[in-house]
PyMOL CGO cylinders between C-alpha atoms (Angstrom):
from pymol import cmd
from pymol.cgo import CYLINDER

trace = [
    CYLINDER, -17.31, 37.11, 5.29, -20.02, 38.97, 3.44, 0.3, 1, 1, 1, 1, 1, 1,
    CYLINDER, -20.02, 38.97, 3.44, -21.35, 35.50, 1.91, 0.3, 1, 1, 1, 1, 1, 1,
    CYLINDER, -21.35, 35.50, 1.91, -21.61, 33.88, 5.25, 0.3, 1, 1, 1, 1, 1, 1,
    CYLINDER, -21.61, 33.88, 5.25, -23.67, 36.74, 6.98, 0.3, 1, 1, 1, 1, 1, 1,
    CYLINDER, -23.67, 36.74, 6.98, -25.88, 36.75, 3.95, 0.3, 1, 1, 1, 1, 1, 1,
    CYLINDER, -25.88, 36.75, 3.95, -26.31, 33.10, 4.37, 0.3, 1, 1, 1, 1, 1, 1,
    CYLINDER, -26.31, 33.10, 4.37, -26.15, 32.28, 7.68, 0.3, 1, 1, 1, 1, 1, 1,
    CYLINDER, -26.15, 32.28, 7.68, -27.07, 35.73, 9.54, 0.3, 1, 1, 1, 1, 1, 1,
    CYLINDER, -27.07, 35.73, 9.54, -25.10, 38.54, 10.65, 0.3, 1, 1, 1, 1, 1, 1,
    CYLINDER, -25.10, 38.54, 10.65, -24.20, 36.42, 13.74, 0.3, 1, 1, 1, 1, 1, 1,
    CYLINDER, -24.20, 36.42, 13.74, -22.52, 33.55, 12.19, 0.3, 1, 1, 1, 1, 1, 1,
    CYLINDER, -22.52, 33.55, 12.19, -19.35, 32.82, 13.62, 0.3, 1, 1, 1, 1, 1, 1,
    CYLINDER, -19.35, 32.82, 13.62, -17.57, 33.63, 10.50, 0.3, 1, 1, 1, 1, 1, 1,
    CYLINDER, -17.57, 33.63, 10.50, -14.38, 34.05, 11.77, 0.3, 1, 1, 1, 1, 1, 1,
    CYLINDER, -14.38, 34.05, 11.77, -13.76, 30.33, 12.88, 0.3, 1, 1, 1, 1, 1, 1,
    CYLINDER, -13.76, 30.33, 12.88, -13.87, 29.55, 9.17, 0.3, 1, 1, 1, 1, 1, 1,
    CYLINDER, -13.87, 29.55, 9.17, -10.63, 31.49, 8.48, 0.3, 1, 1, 1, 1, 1, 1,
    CYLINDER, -10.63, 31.49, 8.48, -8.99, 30.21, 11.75, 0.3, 1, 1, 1, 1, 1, 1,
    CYLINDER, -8.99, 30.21, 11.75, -9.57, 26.41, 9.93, 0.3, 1, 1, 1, 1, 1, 1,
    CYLINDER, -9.57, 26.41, 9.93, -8.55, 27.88, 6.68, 0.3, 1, 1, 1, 1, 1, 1,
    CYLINDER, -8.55, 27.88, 6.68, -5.50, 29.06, 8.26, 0.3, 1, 1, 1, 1, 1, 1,
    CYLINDER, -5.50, 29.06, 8.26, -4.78, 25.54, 10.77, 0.3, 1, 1, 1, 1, 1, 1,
    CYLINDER, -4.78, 25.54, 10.77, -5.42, 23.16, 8.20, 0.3, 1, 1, 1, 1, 1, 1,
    CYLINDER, -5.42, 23.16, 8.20, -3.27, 24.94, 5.57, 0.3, 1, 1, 1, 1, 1, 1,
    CYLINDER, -3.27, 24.94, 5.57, -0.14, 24.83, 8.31, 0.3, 1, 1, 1, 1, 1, 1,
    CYLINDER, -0.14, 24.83, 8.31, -1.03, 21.44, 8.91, 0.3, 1, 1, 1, 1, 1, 1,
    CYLINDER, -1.03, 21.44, 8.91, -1.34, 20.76, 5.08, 0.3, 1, 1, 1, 1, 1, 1,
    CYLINDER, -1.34, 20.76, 5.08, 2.50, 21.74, 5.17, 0.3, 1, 1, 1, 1, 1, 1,
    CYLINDER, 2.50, 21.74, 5.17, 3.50, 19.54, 7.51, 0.3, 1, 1, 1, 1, 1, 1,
    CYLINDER, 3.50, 19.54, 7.51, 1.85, 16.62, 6.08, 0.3, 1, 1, 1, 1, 1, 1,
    CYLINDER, 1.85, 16.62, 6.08, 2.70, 16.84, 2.24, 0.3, 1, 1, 1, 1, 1, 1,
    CYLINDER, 2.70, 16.84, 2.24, 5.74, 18.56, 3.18, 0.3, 1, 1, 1, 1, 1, 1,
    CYLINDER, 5.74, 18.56, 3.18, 6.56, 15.20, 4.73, 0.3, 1, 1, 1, 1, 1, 1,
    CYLINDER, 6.56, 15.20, 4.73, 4.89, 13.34, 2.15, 0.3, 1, 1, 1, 1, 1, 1,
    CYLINDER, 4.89, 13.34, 2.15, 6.73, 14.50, -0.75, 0.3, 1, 1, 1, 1, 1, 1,
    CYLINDER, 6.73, 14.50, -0.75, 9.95, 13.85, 0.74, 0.3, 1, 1, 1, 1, 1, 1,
    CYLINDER, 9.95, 13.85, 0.74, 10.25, 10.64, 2.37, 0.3, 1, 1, 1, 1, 1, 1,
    CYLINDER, 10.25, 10.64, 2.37, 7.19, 8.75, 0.67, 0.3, 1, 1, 1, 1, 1, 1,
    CYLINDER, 7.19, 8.75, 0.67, 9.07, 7.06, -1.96, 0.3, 1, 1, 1, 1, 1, 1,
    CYLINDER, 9.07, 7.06, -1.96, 7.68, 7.00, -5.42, 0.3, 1, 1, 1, 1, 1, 1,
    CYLINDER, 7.68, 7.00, -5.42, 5.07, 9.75, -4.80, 0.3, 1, 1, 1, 1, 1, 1,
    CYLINDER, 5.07, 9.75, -4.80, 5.07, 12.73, -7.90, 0.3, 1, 1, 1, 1, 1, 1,
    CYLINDER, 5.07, 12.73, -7.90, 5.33, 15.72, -6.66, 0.3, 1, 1, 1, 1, 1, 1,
    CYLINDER, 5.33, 15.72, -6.66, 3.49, 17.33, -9.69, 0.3, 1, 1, 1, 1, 1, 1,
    CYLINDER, 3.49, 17.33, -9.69, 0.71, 14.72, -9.37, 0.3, 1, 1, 1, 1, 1, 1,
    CYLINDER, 0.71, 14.72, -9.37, 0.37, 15.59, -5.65, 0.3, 1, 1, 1, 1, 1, 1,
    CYLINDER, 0.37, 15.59, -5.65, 0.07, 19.45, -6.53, 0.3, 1, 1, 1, 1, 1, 1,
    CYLINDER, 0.07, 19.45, -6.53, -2.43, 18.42, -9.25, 0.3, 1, 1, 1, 1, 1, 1,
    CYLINDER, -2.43, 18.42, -9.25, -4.66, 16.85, -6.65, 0.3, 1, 1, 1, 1, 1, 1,
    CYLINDER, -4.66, 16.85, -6.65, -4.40, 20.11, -4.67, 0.3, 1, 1, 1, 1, 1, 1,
    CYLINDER, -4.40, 20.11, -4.67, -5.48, 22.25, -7.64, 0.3, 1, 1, 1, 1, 1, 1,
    CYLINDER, -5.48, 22.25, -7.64, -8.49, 20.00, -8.05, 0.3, 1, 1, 1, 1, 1, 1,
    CYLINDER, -8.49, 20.00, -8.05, -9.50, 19.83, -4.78, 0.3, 1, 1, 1, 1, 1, 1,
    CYLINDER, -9.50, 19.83, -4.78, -9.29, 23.96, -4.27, 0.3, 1, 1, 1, 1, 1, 1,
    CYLINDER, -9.29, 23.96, -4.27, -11.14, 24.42, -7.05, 0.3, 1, 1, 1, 1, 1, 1,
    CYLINDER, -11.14, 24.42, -7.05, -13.77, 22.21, -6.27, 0.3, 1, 1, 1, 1, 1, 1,
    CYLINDER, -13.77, 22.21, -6.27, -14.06, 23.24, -2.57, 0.3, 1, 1, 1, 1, 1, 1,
    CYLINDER, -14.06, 23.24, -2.57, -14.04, 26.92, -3.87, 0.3, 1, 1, 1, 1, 1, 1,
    CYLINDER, -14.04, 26.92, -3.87, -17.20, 25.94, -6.28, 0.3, 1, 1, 1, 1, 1, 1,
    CYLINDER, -17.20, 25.94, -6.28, -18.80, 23.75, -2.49, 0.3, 1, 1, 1, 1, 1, 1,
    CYLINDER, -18.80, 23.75, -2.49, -18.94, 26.72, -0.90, 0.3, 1, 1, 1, 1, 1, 1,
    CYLINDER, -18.94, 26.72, -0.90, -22.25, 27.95, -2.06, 0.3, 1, 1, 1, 1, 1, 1,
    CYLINDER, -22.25, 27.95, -2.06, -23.37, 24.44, -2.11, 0.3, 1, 1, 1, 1, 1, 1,
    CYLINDER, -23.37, 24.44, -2.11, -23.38, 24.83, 1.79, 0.3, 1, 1, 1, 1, 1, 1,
    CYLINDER, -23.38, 24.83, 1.79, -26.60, 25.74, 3.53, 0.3, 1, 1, 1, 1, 1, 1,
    CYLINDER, -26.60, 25.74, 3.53, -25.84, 24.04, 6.88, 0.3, 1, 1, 1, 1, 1, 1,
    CYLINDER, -25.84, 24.04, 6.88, -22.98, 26.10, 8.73, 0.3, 1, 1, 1, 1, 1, 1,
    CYLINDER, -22.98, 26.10, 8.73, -20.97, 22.69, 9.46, 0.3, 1, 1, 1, 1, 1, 1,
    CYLINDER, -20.97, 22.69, 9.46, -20.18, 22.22, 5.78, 0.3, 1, 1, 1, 1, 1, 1,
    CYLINDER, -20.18, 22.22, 5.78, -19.16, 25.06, 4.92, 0.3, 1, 1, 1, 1, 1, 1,
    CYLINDER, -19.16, 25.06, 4.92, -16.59, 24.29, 8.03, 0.3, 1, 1, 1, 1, 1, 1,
    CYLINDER, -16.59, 24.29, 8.03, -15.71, 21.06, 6.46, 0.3, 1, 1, 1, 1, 1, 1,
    CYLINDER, -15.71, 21.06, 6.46, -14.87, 22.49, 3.04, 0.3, 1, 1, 1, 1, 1, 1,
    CYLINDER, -14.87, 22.49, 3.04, -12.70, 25.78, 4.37, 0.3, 1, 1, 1, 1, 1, 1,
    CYLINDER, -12.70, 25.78, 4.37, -10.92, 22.47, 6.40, 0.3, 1, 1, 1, 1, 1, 1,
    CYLINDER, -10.92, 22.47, 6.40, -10.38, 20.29, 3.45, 0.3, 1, 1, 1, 1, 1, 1,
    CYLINDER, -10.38, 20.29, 3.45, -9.21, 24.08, 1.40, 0.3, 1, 1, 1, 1, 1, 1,
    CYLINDER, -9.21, 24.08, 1.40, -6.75, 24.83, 3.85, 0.3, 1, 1, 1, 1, 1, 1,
    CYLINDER, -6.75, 24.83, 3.85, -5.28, 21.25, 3.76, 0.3, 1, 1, 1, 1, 1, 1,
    CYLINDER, -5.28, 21.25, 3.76, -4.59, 21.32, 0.43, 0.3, 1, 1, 1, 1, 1, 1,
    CYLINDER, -4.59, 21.32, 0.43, -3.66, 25.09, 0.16, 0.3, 1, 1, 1, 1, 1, 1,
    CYLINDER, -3.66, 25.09, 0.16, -1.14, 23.83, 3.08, 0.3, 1, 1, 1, 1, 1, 1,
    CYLINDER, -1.14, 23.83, 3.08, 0.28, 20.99, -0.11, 0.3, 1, 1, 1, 1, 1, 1,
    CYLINDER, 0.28, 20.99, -0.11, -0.22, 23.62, -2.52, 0.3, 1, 1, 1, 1, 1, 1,
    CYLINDER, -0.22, 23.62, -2.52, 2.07, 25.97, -1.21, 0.3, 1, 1, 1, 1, 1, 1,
    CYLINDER, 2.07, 25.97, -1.21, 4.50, 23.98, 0.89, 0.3, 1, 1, 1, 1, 1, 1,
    CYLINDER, 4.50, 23.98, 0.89, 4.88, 21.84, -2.69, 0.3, 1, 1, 1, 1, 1, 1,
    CYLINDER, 4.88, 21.84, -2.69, 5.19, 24.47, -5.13, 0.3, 1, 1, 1, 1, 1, 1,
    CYLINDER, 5.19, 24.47, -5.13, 9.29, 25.39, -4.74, 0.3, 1, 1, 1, 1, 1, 1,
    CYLINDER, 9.29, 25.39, -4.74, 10.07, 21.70, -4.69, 0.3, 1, 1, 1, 1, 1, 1,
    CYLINDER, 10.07, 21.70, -4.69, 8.41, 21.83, -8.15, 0.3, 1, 1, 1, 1, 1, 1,
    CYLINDER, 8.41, 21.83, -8.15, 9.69, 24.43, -9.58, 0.3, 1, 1, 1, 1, 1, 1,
    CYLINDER, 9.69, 24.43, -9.58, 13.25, 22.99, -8.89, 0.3, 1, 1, 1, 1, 1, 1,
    CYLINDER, 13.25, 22.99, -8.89, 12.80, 19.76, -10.73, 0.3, 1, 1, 1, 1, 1, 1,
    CYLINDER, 12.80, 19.76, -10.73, 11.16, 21.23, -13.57, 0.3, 1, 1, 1, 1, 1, 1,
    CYLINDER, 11.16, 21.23, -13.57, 13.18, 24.43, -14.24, 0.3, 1, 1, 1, 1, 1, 1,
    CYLINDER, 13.18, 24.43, -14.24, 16.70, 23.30, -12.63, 0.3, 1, 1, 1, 1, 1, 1,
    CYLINDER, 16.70, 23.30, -12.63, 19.01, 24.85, -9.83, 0.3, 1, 1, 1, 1, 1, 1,
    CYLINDER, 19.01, 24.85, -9.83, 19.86, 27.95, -12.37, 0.3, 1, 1, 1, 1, 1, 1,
    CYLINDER, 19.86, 27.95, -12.37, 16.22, 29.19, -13.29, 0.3, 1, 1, 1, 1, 1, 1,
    CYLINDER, 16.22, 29.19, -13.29, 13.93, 28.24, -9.75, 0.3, 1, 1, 1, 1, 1, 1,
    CYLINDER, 13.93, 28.24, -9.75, 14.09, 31.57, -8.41, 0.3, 1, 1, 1, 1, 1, 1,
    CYLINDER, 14.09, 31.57, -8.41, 12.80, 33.53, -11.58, 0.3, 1, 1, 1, 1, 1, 1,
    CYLINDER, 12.80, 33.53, -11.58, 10.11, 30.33, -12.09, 0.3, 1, 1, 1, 1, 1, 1,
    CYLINDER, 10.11, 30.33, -12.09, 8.98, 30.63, -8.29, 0.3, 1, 1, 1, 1, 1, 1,
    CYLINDER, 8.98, 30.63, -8.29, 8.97, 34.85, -9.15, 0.3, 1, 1, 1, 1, 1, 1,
    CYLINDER, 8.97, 34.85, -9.15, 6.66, 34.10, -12.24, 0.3, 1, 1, 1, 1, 1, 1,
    CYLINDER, 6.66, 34.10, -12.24, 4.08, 32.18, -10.73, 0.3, 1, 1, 1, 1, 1, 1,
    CYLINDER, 4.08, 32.18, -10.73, 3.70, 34.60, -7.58, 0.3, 1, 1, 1, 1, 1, 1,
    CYLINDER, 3.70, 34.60, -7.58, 3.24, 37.10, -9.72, 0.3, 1, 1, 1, 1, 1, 1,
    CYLINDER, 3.24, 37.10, -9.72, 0.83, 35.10, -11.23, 0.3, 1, 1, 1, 1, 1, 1,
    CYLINDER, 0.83, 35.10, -11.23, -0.66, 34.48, -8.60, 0.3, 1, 1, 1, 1, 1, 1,
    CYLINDER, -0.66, 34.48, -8.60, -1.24, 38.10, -7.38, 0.3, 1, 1, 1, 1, 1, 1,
    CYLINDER, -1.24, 38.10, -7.38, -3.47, 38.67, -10.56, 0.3, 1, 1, 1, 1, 1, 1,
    CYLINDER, -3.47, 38.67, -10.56, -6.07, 36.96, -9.37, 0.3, 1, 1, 1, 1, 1, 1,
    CYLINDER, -6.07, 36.96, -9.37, -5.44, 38.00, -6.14, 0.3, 1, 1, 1, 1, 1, 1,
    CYLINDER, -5.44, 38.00, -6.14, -5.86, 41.78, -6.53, 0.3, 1, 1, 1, 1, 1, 1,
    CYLINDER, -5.86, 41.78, -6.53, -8.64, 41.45, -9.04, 0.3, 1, 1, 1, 1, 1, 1,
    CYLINDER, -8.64, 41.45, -9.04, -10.90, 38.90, -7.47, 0.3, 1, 1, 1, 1, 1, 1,
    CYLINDER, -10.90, 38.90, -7.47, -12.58, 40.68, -4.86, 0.3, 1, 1, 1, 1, 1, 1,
    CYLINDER, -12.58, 40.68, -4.86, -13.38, 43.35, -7.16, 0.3, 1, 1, 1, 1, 1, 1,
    CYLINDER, -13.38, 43.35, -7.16, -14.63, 41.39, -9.25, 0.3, 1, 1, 1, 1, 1, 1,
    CYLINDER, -14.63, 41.39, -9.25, -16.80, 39.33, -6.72, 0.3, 1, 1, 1, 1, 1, 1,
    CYLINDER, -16.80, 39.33, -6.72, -17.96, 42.46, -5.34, 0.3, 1, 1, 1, 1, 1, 1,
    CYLINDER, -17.96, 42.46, -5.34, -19.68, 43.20, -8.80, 0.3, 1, 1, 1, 1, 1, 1,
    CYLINDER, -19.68, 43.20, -8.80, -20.68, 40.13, -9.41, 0.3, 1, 1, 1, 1, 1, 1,
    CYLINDER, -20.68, 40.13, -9.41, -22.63, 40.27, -6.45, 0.3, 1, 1, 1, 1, 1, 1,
    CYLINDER, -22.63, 40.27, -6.45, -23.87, 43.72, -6.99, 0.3, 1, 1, 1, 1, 1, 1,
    CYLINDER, -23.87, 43.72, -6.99, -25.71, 42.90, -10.15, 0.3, 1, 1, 1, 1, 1, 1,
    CYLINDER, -25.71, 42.90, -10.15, -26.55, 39.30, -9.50, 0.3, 1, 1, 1, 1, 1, 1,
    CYLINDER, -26.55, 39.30, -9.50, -27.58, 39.56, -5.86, 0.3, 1, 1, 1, 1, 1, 1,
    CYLINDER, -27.58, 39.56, -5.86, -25.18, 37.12, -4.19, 0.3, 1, 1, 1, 1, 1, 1,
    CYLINDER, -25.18, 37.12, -4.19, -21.66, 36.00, -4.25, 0.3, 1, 1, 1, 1, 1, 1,
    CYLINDER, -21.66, 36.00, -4.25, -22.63, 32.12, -5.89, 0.3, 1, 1, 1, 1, 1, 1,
    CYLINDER, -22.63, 32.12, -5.89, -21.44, 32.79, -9.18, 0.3, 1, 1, 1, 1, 1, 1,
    CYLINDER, -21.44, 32.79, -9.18, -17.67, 34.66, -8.37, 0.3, 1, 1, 1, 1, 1, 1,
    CYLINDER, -17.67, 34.66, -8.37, -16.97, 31.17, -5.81, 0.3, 1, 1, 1, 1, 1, 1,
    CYLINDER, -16.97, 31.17, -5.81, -18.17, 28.72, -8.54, 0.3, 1, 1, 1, 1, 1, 1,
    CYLINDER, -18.17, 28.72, -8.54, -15.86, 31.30, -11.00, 0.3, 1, 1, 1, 1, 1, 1,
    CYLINDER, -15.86, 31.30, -11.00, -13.08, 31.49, -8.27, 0.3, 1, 1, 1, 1, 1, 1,
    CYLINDER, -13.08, 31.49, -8.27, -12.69, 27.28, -8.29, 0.3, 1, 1, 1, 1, 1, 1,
    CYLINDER, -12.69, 27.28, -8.29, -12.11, 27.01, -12.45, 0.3, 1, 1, 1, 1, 1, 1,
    CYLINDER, -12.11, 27.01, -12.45, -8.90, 28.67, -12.65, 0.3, 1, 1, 1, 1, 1, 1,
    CYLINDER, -8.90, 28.67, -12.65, -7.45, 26.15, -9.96, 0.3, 1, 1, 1, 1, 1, 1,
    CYLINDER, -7.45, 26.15, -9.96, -9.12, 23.54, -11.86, 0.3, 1, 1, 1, 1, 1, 1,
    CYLINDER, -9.12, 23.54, -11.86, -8.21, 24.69, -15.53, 0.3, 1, 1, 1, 1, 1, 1,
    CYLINDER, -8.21, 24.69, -15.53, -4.50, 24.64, -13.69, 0.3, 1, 1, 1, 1, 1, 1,
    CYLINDER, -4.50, 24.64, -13.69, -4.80, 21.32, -12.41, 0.3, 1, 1, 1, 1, 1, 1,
    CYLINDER, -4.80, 21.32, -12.41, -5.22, 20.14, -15.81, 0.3, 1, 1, 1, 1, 1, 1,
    CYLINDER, -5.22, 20.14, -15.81, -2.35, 21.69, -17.62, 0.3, 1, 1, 1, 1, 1, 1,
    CYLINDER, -2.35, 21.69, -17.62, 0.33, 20.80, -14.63, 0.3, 1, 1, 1, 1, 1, 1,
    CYLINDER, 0.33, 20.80, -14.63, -1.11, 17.53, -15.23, 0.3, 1, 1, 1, 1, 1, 1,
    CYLINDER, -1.11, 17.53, -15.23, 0.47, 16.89, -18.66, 0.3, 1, 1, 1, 1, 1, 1,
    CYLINDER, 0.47, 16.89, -18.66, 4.02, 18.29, -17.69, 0.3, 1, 1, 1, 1, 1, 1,
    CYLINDER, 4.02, 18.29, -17.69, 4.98, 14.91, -17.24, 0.3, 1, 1, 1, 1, 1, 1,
    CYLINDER, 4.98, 14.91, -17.24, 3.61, 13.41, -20.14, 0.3, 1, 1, 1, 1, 1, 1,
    CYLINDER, 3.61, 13.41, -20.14, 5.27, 15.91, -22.22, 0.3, 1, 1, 1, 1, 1, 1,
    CYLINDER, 5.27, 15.91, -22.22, 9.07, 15.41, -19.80, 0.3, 1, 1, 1, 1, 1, 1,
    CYLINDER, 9.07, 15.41, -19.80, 8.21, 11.87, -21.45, 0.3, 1, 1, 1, 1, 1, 1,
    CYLINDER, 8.21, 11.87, -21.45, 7.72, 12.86, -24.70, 0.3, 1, 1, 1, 1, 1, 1,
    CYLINDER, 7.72, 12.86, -24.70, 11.12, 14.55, -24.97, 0.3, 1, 1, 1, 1, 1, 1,
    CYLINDER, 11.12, 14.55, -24.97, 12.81, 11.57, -23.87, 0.3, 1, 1, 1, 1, 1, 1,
    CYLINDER, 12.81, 11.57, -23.87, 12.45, 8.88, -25.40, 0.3, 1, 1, 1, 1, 1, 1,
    CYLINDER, 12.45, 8.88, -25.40, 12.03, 5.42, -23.14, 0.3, 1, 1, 1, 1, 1, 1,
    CYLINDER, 12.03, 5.42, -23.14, 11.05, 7.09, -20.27, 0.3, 1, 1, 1, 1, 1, 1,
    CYLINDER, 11.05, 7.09, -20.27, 7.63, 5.32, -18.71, 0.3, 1, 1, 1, 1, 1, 1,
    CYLINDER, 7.63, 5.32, -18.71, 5.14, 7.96, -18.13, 0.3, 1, 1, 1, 1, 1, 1,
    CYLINDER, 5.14, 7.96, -18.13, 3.98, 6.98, -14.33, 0.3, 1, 1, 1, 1, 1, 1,
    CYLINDER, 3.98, 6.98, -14.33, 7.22, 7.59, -13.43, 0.3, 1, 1, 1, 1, 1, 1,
    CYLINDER, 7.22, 7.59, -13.43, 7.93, 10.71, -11.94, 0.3, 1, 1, 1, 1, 1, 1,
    CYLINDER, 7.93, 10.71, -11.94, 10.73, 13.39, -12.95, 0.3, 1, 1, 1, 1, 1, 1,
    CYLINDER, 10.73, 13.39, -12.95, 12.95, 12.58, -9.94, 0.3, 1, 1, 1, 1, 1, 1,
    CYLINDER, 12.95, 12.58, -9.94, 12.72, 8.85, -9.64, 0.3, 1, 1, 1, 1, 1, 1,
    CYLINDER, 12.72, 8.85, -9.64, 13.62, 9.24, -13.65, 0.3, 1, 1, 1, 1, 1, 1,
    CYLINDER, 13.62, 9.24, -13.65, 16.81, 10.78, -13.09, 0.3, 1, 1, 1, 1, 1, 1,
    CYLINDER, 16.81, 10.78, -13.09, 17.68, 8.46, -9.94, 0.3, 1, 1, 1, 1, 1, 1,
    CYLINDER, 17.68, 8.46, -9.94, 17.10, 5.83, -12.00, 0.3, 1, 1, 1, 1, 1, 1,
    CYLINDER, 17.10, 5.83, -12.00, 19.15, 6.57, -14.85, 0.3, 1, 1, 1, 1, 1, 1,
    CYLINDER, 19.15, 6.57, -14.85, 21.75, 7.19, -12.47, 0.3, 1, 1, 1, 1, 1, 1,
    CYLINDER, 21.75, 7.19, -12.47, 21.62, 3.95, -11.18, 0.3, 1, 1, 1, 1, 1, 1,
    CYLINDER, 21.62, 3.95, -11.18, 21.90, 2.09, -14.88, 0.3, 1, 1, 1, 1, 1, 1,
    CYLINDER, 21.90, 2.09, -14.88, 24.79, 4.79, -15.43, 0.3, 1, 1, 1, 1, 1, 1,
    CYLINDER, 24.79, 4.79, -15.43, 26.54, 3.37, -12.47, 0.3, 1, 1, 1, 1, 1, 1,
]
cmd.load_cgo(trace, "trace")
């Protein structure tokens, strides 16, 4: 809120970008939630990848965006993929950890989570003090996602790895349907 009255004026309509933060990320649900489950053949970890990337990026737009309309555009495209991002992330845990571990795996990452959470405004807030605006915390703010991205990325390269024969576009749940199937 701070960064958009410094930028745009004290009467910027700030809060309509948190209202399309907020839609977009329900609708986000709805769509990948969808998407994940009846598109068949689509990787679940791939898809969250893709949301990783495009938060962080978006995060490291925001300063990018001197026209009010942009910045609109990217807090749209954020919540959309905050909406796959979350909506994605039990589903996840499940194939990866199993039935007897998800709870404890979805615990660990929300907590996380709230690191960054509880120490990122701070954080902004001097960042801006000493530097003068809040450019450097977003374009901070959008590596993490991106960093994370890139490590959930080789989970199933490494699932591969352990098992030998496995193709590596295939994803962990079309894997153990299809080794089901030759079992039959």
């Amino acid at each position: 809120m701070k960064h958009v009255e410094e930028r745009f004026g004290v009467d910027a309509n700030k809060e309509v970008l948190l209202m399309c933060i907020g839609i977009t990320s329900g609708v986000g649900r709805l769509i990948f939630g969808r998407v994940a489950d009846y598109v068949h053949g689509v990787n679940k970890v791939y898809l969250q990848v893709s949301s990783f990337l495009v938060i962080g990026l978006m995060s490291m737009m925001i300063p990018l965006c001197n026209i009010f309309g942009g910045l609109i555009a990217v807090c749209l495209l954020m919540g959309l993929f905050d909406g796959c991002f979350i909506c994605i992330m039990a589903p996840i845990a499940f194939e990866l950890v199993g039935a007897k571990d998800v709870s404890q795996a979805i615990g660990f990452l929300l907590g996380l989570m709230s690191v960054p959470m509880t120490v990122g405004p701070p954080i902004a807030g001097f960042l801006r003090d000493r530097l003068g605006s809040y450019d450097v915390a977003f374009y901070l703010a959008g590596i993490p996602p991106i960093i994370g991205g890139a490590v959930l990325c080789l989970i199933p390269w490494v699932e591969a790895r352990q098992t030998p024969g496995r193709p590596l576009t295939s994803s962990i749940l079309q894997y153990k349907y299809e080794t089901q199937y030759v079992c039959i």
